[in-house]
MDTraj code that builds the backbone (N, CA, C; nanometers):
import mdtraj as md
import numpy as np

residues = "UNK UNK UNK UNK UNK UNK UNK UNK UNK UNK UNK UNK UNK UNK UNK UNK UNK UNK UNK UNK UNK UNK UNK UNK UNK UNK UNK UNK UNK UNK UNK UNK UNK UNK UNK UNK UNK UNK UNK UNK UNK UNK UNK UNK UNK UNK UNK UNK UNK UNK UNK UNK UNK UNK UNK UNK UNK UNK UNK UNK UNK UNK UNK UNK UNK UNK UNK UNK UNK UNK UNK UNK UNK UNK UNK UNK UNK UNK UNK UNK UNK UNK UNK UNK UNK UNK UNK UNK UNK UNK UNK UNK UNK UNK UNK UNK UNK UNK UNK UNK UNK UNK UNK UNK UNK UNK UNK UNK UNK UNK UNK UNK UNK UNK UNK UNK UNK UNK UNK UNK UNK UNK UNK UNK UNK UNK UNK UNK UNK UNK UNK UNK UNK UNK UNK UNK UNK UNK UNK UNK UNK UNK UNK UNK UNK UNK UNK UNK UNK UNK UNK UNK UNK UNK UNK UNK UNK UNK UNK UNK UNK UNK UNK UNK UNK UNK UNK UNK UNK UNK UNK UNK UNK UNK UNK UNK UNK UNK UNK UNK UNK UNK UNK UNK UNK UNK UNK UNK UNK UNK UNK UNK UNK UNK UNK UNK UNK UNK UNK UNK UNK UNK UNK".split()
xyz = np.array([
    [0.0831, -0.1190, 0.0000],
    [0.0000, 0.0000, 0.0000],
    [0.0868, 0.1243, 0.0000],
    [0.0855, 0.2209, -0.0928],
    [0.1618, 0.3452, -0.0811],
    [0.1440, 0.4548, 0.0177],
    [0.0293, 0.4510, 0.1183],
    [0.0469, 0.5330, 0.2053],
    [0.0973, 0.4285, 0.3152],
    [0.1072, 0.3198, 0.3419],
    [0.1840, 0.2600, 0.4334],
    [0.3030, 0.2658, 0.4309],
    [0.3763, 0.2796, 0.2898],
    [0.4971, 0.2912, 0.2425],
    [0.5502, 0.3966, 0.2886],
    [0.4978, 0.4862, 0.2638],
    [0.5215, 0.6607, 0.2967],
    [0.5244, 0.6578, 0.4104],
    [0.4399, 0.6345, 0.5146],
    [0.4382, 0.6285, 0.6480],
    [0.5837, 0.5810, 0.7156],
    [0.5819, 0.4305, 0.7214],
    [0.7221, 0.3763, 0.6976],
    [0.8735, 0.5052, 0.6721],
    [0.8642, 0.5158, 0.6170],
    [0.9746, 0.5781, 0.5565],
    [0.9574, 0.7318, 0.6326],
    [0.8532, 0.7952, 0.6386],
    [0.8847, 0.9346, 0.6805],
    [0.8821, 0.9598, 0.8641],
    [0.8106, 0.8660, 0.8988],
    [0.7880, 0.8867, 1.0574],
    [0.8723, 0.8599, 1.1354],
    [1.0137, 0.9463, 1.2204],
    [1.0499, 0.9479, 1.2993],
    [1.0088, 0.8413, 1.4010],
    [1.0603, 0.7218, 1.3808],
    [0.9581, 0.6073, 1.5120],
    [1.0498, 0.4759, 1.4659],
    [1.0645, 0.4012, 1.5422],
    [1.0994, 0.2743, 1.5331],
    [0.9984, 0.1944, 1.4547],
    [1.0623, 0.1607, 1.2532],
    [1.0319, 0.1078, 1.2322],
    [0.9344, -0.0194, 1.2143],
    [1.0091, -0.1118, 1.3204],
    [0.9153, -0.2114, 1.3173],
    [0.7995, -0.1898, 1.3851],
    [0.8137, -0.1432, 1.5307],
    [0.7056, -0.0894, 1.6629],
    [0.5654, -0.0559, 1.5222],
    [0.6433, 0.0571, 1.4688],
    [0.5431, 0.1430, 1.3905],
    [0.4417, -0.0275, 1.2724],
    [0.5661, -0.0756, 1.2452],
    [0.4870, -0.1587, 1.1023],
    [0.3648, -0.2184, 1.2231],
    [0.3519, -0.2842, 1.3418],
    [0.3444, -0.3573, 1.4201],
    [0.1951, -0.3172, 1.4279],
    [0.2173, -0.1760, 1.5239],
    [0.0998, -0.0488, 1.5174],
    [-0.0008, -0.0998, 1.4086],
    [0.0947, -0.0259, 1.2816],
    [-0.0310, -0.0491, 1.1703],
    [-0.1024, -0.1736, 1.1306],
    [-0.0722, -0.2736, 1.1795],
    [-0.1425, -0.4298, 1.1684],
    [-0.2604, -0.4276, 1.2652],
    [-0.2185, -0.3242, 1.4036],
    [-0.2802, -0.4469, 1.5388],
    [-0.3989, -0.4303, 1.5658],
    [-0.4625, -0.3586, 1.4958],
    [-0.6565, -0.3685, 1.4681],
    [-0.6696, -0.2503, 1.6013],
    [-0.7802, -0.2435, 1.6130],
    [-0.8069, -0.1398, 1.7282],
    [-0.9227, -0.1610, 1.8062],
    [-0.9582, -0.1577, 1.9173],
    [-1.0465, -0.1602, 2.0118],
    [-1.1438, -0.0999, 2.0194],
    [-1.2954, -0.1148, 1.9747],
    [-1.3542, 0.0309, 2.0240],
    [-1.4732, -0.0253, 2.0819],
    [-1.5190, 0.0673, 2.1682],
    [-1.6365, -0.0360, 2.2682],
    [-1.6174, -0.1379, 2.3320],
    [-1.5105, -0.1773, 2.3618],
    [-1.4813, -0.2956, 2.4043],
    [-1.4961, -0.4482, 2.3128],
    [-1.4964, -0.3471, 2.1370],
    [-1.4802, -0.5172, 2.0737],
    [-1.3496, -0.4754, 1.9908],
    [-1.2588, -0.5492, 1.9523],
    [-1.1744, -0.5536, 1.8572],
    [-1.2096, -0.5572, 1.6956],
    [-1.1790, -0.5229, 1.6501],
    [-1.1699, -0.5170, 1.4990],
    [-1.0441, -0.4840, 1.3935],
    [-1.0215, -0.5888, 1.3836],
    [-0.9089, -0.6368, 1.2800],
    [-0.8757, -0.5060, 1.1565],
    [-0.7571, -0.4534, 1.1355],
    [-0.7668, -0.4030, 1.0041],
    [-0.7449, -0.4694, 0.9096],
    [-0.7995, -0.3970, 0.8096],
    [-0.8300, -0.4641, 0.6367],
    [-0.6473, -0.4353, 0.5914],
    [-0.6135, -0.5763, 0.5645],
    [-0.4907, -0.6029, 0.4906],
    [-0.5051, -0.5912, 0.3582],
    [-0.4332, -0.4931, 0.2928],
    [-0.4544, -0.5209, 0.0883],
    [-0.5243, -0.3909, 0.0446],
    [-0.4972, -0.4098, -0.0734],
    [-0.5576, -0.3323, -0.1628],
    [-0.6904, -0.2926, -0.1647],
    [-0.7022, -0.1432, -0.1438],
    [-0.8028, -0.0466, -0.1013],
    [-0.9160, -0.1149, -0.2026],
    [-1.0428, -0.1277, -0.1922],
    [-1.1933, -0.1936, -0.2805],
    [-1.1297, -0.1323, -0.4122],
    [-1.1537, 0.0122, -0.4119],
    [-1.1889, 0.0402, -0.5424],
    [-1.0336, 0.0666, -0.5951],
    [-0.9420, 0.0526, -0.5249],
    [-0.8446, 0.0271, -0.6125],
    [-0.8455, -0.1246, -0.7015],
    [-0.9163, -0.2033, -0.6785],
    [-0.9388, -0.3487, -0.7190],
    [-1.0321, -0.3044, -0.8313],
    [-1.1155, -0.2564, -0.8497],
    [-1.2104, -0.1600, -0.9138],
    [-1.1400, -0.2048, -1.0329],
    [-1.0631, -0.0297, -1.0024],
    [-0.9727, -0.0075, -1.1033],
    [-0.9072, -0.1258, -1.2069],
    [-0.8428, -0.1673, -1.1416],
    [-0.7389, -0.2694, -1.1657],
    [-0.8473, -0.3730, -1.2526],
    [-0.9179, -0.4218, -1.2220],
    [-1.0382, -0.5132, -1.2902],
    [-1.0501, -0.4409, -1.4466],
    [-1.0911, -0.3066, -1.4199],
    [-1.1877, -0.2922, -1.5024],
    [-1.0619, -0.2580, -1.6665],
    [-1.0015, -0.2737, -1.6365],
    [-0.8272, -0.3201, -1.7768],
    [-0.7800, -0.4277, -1.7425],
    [-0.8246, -0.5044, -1.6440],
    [-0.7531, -0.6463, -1.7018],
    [-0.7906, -0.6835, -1.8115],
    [-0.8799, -0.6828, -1.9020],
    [-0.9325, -0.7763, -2.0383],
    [-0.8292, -0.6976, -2.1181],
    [-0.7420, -0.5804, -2.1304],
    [-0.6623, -0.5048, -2.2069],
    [-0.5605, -0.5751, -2.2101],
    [-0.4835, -0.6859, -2.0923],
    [-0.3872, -0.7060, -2.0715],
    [-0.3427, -0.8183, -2.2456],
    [-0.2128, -0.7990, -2.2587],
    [-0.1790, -0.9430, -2.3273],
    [-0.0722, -0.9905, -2.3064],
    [-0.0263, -1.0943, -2.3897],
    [0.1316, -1.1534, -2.3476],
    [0.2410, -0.9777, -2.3375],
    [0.2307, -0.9290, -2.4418],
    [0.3379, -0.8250, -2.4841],
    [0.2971, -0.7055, -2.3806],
    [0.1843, -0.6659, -2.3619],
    [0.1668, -0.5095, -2.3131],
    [0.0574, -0.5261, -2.1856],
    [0.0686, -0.4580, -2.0470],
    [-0.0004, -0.4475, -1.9619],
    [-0.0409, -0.2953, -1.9539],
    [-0.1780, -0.2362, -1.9338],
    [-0.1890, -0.0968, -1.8944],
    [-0.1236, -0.0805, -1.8327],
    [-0.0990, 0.0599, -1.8274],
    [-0.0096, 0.1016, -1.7107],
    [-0.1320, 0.2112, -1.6058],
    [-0.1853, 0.1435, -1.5390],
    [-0.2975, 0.2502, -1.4658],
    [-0.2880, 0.2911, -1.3330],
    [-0.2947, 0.3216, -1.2623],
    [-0.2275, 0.3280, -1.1291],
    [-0.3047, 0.4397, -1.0192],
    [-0.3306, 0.4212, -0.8799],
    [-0.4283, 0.4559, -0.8184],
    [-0.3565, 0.5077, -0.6921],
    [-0.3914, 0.6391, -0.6551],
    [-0.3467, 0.6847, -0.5392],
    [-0.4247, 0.7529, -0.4965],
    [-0.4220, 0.7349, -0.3466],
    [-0.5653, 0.8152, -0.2501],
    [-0.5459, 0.8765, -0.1128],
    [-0.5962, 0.9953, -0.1189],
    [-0.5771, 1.0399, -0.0124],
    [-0.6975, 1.0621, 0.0865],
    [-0.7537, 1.0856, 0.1768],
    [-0.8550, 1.0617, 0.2449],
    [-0.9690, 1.0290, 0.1258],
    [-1.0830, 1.1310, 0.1025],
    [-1.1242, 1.1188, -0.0310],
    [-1.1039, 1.1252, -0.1530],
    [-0.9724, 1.2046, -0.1299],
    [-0.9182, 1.2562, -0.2895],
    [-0.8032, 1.1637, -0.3324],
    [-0.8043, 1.1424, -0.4569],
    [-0.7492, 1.0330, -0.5297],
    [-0.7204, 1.0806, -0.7105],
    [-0.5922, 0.9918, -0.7574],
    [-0.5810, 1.0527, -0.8920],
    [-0.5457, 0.9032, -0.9092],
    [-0.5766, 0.9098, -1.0790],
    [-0.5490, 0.7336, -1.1143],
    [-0.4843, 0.7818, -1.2653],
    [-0.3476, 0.7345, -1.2594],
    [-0.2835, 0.8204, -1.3591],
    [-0.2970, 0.6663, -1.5016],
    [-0.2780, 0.6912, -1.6296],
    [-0.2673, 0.6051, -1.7369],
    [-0.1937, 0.6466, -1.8751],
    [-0.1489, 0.5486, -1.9200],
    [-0.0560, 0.5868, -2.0484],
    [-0.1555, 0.5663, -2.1913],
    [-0.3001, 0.5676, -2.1928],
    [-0.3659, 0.6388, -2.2545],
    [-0.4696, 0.6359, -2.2573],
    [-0.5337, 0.7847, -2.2821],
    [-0.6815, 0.8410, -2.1788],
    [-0.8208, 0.7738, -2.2308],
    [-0.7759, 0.7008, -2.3319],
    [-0.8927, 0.6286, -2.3659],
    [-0.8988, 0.4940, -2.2498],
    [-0.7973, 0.4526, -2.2211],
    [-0.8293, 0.3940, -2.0887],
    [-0.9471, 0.4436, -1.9597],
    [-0.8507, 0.5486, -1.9123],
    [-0.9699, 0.6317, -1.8320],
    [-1.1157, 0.7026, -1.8645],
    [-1.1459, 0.7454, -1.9766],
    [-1.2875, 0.7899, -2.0389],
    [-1.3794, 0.6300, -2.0713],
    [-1.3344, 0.5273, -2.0865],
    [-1.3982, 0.4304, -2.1654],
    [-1.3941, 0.2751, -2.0426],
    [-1.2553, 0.3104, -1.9442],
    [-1.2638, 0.1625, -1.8739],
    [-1.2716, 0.2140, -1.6686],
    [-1.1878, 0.3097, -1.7171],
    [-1.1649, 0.3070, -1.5275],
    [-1.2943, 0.4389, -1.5109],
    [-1.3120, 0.5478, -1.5496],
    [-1.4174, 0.6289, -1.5135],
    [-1.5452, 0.5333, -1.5081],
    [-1.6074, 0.5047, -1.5845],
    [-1.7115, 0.4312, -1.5686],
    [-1.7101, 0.3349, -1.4235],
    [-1.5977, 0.2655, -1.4470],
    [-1.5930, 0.1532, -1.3442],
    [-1.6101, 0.1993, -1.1413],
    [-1.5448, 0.3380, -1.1846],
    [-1.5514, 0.4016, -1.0654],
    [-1.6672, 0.4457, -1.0044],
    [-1.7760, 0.5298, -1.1489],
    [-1.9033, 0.5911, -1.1407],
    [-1.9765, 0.4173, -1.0660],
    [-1.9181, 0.3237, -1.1011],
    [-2.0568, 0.2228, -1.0821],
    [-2.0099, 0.2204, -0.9491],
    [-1.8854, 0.1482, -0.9047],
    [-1.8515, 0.1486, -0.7716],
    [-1.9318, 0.2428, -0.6373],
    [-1.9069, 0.3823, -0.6874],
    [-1.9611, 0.4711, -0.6432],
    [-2.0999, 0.4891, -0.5843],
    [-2.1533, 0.4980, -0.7457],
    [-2.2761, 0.4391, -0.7345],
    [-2.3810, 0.3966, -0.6306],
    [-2.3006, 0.2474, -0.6158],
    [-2.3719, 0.1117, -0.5356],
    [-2.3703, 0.1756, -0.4098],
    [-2.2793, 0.2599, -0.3656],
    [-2.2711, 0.2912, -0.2461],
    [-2.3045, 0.4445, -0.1886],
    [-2.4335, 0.4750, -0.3028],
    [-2.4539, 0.6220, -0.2929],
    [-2.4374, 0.7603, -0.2984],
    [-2.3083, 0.7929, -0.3855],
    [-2.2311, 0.8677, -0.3775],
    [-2.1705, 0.8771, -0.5303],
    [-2.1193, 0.9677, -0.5141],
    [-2.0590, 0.9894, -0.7149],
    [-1.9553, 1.0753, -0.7237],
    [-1.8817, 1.1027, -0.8070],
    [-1.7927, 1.1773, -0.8500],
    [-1.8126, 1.3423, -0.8632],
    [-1.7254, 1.3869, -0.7645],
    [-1.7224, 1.5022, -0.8106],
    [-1.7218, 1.6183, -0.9687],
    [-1.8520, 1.6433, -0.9972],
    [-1.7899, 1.6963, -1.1522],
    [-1.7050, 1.7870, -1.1424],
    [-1.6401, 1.8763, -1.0460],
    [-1.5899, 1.9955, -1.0417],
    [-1.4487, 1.9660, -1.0167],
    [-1.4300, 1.8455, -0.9311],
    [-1.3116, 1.7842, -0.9028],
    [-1.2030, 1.6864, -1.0378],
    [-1.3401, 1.6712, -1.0619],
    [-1.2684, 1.4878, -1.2023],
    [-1.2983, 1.5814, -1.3583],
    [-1.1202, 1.5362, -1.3865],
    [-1.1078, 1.6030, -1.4717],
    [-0.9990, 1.5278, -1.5737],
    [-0.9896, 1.4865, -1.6437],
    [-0.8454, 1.3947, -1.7523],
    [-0.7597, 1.5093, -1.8294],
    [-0.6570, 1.5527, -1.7435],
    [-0.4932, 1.6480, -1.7935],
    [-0.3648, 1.5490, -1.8681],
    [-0.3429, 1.6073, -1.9368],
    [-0.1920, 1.5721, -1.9378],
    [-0.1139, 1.6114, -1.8611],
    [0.0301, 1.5731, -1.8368],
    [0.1598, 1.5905, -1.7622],
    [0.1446, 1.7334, -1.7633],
    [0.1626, 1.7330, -1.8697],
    [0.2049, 1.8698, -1.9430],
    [0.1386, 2.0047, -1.9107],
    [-0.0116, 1.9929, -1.8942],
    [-0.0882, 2.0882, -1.8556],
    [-0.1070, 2.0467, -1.6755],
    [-0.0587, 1.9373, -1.5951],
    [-0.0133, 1.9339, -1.5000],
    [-0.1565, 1.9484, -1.4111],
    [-0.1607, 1.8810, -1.2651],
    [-0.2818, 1.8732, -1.1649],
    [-0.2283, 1.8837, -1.0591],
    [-0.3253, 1.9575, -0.9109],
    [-0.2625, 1.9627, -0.8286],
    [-0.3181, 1.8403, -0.7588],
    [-0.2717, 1.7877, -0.6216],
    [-0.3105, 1.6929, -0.5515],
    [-0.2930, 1.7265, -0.4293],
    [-0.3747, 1.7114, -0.3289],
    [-0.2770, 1.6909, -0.1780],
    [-0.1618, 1.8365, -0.1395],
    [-0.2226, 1.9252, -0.2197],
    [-0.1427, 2.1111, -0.1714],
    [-0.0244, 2.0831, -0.2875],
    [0.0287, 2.0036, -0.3315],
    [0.0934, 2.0098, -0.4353],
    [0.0625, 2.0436, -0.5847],
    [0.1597, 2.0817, -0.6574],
    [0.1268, 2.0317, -0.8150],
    [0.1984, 1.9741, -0.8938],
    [0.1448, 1.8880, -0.9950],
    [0.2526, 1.7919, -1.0325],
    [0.2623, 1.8073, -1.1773],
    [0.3312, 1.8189, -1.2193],
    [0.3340, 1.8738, -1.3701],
    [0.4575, 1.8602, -1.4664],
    [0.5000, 1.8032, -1.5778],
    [0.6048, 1.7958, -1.6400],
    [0.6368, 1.8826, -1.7135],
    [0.7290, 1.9433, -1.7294],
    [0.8308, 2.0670, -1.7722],
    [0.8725, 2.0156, -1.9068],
    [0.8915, 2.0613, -2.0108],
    [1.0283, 2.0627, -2.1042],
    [1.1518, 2.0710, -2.0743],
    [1.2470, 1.9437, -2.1032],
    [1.4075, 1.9975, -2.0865],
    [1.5129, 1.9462, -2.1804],
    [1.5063, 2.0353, -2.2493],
    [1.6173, 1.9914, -2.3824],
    [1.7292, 1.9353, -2.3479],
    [1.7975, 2.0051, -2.1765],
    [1.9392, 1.9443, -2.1381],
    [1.9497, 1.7820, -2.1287],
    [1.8018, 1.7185, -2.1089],
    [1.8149, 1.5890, -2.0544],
    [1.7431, 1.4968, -2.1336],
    [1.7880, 1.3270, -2.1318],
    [1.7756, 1.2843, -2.2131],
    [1.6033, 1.2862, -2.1646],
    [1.5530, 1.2537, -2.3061],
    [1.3901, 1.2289, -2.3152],
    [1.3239, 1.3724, -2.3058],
    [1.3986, 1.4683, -2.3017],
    [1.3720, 1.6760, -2.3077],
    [1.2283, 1.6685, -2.2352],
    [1.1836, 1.5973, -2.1064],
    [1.1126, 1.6267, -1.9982],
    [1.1751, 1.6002, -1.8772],
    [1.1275, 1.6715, -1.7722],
    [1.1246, 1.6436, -1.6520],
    [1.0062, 1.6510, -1.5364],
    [0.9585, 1.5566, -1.4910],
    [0.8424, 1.5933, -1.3500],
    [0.9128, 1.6845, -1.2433],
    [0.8429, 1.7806, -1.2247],
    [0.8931, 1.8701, -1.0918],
    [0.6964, 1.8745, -1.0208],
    [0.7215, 1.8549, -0.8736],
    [0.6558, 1.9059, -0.7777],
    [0.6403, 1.9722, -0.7001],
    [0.5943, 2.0844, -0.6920],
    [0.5837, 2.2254, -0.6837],
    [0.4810, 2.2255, -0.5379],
    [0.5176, 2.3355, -0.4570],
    [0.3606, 2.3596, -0.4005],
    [0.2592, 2.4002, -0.4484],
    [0.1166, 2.4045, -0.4568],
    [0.0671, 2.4701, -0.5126],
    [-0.0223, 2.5813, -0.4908],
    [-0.0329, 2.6506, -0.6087],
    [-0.0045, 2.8258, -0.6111],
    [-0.0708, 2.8747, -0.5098],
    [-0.2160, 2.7909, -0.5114],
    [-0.3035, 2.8716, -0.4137],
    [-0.2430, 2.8783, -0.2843],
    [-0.1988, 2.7708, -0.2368],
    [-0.1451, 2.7519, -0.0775],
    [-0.0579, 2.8274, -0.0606],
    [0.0454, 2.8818, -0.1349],
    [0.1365, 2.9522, -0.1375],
    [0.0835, 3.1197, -0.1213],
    [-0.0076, 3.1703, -0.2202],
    [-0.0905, 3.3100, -0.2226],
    [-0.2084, 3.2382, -0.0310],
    [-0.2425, 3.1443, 0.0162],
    [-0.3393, 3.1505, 0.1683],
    [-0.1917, 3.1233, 0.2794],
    [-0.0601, 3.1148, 0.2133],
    [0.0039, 3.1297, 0.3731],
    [0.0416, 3.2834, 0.4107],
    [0.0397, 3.3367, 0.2533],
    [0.0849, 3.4618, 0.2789],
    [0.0094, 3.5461, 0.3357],
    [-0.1478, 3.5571, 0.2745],
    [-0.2313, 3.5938, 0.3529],
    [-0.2027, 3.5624, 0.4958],
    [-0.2207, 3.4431, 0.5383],
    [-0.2349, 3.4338, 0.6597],
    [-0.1002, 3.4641, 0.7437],
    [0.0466, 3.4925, 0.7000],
    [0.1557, 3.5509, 0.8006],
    [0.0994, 3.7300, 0.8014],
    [0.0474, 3.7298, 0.6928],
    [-0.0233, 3.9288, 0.6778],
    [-0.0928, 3.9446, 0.7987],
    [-0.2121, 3.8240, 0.8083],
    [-0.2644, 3.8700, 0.9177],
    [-0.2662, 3.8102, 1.0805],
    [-0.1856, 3.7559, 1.0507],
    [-0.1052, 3.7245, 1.1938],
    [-0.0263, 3.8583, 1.2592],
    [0.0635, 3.9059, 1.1628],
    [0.1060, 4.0083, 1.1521],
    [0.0346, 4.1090, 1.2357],
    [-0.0718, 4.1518, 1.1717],
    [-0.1698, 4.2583, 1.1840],
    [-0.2452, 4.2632, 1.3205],
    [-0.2911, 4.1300, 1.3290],
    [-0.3645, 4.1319, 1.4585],
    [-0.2304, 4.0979, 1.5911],
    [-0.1626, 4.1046, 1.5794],
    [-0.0599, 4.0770, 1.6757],
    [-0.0124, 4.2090, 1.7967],
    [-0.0455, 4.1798, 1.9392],
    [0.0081, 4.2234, 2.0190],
    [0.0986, 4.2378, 2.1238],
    [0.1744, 4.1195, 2.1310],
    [0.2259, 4.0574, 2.1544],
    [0.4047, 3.9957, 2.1285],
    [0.4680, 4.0718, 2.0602],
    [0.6008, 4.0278, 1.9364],
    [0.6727, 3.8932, 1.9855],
    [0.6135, 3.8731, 2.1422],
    [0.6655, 3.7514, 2.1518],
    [0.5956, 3.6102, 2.1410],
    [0.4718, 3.6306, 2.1326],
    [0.3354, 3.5550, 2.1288],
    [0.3707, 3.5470, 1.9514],
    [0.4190, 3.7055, 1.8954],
    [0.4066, 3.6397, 1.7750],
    [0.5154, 3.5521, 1.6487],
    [0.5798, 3.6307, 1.7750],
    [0.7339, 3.4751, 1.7152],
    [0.6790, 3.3803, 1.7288],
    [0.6321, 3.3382, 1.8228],
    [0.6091, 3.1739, 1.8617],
    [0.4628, 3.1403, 1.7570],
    [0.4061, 3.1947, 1.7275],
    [0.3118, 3.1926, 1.6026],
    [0.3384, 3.1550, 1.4908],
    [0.4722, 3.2484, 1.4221],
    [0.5193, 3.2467, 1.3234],
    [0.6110, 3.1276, 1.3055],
    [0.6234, 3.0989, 1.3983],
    [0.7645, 2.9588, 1.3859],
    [0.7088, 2.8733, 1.3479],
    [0.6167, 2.8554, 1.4636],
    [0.5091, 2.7101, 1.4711],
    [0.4666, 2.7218, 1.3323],
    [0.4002, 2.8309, 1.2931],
    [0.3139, 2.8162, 1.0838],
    [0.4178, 2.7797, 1.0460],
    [0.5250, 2.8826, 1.0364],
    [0.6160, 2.8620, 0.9115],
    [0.6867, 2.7220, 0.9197],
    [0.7304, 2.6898, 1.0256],
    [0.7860, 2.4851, 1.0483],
    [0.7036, 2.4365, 1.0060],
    [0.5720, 2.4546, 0.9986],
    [0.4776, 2.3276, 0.9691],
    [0.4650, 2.3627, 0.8034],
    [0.4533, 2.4505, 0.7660],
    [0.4205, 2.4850, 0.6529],
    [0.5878, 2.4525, 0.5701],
    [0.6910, 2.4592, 0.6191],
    [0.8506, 2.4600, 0.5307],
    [0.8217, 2.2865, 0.5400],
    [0.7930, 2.2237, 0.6829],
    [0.8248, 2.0974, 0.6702],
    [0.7085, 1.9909, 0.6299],
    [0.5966, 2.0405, 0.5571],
    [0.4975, 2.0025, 0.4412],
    [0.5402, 1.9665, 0.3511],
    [0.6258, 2.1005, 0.2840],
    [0.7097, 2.1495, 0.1566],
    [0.8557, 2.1081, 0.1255],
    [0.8673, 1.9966, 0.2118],
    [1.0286, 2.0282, 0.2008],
    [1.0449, 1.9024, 0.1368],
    [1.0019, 1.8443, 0.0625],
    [0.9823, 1.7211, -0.0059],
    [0.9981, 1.7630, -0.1779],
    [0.9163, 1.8851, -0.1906],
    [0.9162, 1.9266, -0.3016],
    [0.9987, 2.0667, -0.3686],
    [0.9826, 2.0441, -0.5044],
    [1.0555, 2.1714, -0.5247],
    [0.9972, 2.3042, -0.5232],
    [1.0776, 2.3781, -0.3605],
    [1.0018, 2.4660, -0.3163],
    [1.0713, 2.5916, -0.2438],
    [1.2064, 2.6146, -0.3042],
    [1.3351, 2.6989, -0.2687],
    [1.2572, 2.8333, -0.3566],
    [1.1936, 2.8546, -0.4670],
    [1.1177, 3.0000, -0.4801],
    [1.0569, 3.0628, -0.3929],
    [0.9268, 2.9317, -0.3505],
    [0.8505, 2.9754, -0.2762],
    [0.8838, 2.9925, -0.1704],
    [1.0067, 2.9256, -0.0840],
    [1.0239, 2.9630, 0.0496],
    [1.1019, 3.1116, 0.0566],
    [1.1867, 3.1269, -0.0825],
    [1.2215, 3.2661, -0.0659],
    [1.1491, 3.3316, -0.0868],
    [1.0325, 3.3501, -0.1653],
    [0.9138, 3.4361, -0.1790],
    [0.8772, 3.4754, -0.0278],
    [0.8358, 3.3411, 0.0325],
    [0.8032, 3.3919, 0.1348],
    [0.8945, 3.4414, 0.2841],
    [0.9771, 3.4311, 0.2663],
    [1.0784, 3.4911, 0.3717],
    [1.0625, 3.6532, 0.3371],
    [1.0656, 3.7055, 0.1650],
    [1.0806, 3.8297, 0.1594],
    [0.9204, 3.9254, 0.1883],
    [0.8059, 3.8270, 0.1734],
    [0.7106, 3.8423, 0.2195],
    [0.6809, 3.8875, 0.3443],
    [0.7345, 3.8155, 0.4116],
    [0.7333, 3.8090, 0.6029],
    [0.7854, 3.9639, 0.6746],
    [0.9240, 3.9236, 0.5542],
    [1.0284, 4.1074, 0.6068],
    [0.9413, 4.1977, 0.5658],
    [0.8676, 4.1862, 0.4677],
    [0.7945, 4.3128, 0.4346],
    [0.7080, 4.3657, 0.5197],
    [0.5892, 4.2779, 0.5686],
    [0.5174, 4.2443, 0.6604],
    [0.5413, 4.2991, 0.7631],
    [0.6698, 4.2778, 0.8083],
    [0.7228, 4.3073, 0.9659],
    [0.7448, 4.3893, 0.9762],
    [0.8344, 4.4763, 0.8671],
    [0.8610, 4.5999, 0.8796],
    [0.7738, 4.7116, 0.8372],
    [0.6777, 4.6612, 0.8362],
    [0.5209, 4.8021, 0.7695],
    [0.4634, 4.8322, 0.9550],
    [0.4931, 4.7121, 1.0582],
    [0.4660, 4.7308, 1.1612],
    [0.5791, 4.8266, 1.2931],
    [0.6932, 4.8050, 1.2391],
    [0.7758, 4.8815, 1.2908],
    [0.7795, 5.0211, 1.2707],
])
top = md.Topology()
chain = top.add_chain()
for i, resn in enumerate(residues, 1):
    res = top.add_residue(resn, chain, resSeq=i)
    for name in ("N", "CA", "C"):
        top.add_atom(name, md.element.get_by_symbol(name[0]), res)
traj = md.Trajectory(xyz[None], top)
C-alpha cells in the first residue's frame, strides 16, 4: 500500500514498533476489529476494469493513489480512463450512494499538470536531458498566495512580538516541513521576503 509505504519511511519512530501499530486492529467499545490487509476496494475496481486489455506483450499502465477522499489514477492512454476506469468508478460509487465530483474529475496531461494533496505535479520541457522532460513538484499556487495571507494577518492582529514569534515559527515549520519534499526553494524565498515586508510596515 503506498500510504503505508510513505508512512514507513517518513515517521520518525521505530520502524518495526510502527509496522506492528499499523497491523494491530483497534479496540472500540470494548470489541476488537481487525484491520483490512490489501488493496483499497476500489483500487481493485480499477485494476479489474483493464484487465481484459492485458496481453502476453503489453499491460496498462494505470495506477491509483488516494488520499482521504481525494485520489488521482494516472494512465498511459486516456482512452483507458474515459472508456474503462471512469465508468468503473461511477458504478462502484454508485452502489454505495455517492458519485464523483464533476468539479473535481477532470483527464490532464503531464504537461498541462494537476494539483493533488497542496501540491502540483506537472512535467516541464528539458532539452538538457535525455527524453527533453522532466516531473517537478511544486507547491501549489493557491497555498502559497493563503500562507501569505495568513503571516499578513497574523502580523496585523498581533500584540504581543513575543506571542508572535512563537506563532510564526510554529506556521512557518509546519508549513517549510509540508514542503520540504518538493521543489520549493522560490517559494520559500518568496516567502521569507514576504514576512520582512510584513514586519517591517509594523515597525
Amino acid at each position: 500500500m503506498l500510504i503505508g509505504l510513505v508512512v514507513l519511511v517518513n515517521i520518525p519512530i521505530n520502524k518495526v514498533v510502527l509496522a506492528k501499530w499499523l497491523k494491530a486492529g483497534v479496540v472500540e467499545f470494548g470489541n476488537f476489529r481487525p484491520i483490512d490487509v490489501g488493496v483499497p476496494q476500489v483500487a481493485k475496481v480499477i485494476e479489474d476494469s483493464v484487465r481484459h486489455l492485458r496481453t502476453k506483450r503489453y499491460a496498462p499502465k494505470v495506477y491509483f493513489v488516494r488520499f482521504a477522499d481525494d485520489f488521482v489514477v494516472t494512465a498511459d492512454k486516456r482512452e483507458f480512463l474515459t472508456e474503462n476506469v471512469i465508468p468503473a468508478i461511477e458504478g462502484f460509487l454508485a452502489e454505495r450512494g455517492v458519485h464523483l465530483s464533476k468539479e473535481k474529475t477532470r483527464i490532464v496531461t503531464l504537461l498541462n499538470g494537476f494539483n493533488f494533496v497542496g501540491f502540483n505535479f506537472r512535467v516541464y520541457l528539458d532539452h538538457s536531458r535525455e527524453g527533453g522532460q522532466i516531473l517537478l513538484i511544486k507547491p501549489k499556487t493557491q497555498n502559497v498566495v493563503d500562507a501569505r495571507r495568513k503571516i499578513s494577518k497574523m502580523v496585523k492582529k498581533a500584540h504581543d512580538p513575543f506571542q508572535l514569534i512563537l506563532q510564526l515559527n510554529a506556521y512557518l515549520r509546519g508549513w517549510a516541513y509540508y514542503y520540504r519534499i518538493s521543489i520549493a526553494k522560490r517559494m520559500f524565498t518568496a516567502l521569507g521576503a514576504h514576512l520582512w515586508l510584513v514586519l517591517c510596515s509594523i515597525m
